[in-house]
Structure formats: C-alpha cells, structure tokens
C-alpha positions as CSV (number, residue, x, y, z in Angstrom):
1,X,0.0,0.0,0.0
2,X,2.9,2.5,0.9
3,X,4.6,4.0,-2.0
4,X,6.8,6.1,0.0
5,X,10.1,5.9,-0.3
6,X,11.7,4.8,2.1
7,X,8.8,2.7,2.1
8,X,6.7,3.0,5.8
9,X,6.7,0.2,8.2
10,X,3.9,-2.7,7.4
11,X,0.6,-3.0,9.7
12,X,2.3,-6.0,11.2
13,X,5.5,-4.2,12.5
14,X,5.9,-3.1,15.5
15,X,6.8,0.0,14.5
16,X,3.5,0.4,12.5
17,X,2.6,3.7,14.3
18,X,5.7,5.3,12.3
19,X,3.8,5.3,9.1
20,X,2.6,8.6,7.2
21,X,-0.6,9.8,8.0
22,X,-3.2,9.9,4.7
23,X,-6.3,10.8,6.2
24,X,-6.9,12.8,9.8
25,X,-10.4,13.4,11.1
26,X,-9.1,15.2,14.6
27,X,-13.3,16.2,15.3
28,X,-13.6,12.6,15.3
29,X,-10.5,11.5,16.5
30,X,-8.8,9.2,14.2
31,X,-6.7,9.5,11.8
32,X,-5.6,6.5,8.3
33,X,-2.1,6.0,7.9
34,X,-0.5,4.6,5.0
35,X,-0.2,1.0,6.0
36,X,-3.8,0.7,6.3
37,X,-4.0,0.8,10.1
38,X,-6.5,3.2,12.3
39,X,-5.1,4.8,15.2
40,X,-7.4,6.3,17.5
41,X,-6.7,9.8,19.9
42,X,-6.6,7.9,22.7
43,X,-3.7,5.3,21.2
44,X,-6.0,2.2,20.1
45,X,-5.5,0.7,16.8
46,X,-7.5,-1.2,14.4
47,X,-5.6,-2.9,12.1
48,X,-6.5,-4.1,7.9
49,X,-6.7,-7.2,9.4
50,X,-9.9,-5.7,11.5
51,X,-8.0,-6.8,14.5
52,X,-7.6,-3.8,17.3
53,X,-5.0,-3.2,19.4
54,X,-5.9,-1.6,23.0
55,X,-5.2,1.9,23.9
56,X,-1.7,1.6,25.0
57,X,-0.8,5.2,26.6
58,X,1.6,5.6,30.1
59,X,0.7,6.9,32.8
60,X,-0.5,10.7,33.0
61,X,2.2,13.5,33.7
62,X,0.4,14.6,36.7
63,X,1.0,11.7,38.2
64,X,3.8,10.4,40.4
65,X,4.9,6.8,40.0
66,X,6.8,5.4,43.2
C-alpha cells in the first residue's frame, strides 16, 4: 500500500505507528495512515486485518509513579 520511499513500516511491525498519515479526522479523532491501520486519539488501533489493538498510553504527567 505504501509507495513512500523509504517505504513505511507494514501493519504487522511493530513500528506500524511510524507510518505517514493519509487521512486525519481530529473532530472525530482518528486519523488512516498509509499501511492501512486506524489509530485512535486515545492510542488504540484497528488494524486491515480488523483486528484492534488496545489503547496503550503511560501513565499521566500529573501523576507520580513510586
């Protein structure tokens, strides 16, 4: 699907969040990137596949981890 060069990683890299963005709808929070996968404002995935991937964000700056 990528035609970048160099090319972007594949939806089944790890790395997959790295790709270009294609298509952003901030109002509605999500934006296409060019390996095919969905990532959500709140850092869930769906991938071609229609597999999803959680929302995988640390913890919040205001708060102290011990």
């Amino acid at each position: 699907m990528c035609q970048h060069q160099p090319t972007c990683p594949s939806a089944e890299a790890t790395d997959r969040e790295a790709a270009r963005v294609i298509a952003c709808f901030r109002e509605q929070g999500w934006s296409l990137l060019c390996n095919g996968v969905i990532v959500f404002e709140d850092t869930g995935e769906l991938l071609p596949d229609g597999s999803s991937i959680e929302p995988h964000r640390g913890p919040a700056r205001h708060v102290l981890v011990a």
